[in-house]
N, C-alpha and C positions, 0 to 999 in steps of 0.2 A: 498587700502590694508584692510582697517575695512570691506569693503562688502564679499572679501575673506574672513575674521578670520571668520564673523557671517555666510558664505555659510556653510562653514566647521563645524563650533560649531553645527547649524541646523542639518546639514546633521548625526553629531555623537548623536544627542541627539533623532534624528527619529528615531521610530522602527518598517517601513513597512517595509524594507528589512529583518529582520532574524525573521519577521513574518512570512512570503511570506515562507521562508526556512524550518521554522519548521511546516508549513502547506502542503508542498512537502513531508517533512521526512514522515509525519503522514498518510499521503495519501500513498505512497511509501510500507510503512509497512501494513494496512488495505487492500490493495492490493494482496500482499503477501499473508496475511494470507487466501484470501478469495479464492486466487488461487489454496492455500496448503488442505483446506477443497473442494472443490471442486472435485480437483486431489482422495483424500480419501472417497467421496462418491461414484465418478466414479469406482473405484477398489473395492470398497465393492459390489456396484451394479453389476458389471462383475463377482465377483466372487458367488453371487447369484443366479444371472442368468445362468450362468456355471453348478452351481451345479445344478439348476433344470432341467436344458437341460440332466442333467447326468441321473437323476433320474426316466425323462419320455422318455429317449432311451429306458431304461433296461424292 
């Protein structure tokens, strides 16, 4: 029974698991955002490129 309590005590007093977690969140989110800047270069670029397209039809 004592090698249970100390498995248990160890295991609550570790903190690679909600390291692990908050290293997912952090990654999860950097992700996101690089996807969101990405997305908004693409459509600036598109709409630059549009417009010059416009400009050397005419």
């Amino acid at each position: 029974m004592r090698t249970f309590a100390k498995s248990v005590q160890r295991f609550l007093v570790s903190e690679d698991g909600p390291t692990a977690v908050e290293y997912a969140v952090m990654l999860a989110l950097i992700v996101i955002v690089c996807l969101t800047a990405i997305q908004a270069i693409g459509t600036n670029a598109n709409a630059t490129f549009t417009a010059v397209s416009a400009e050397l039809a005419q």
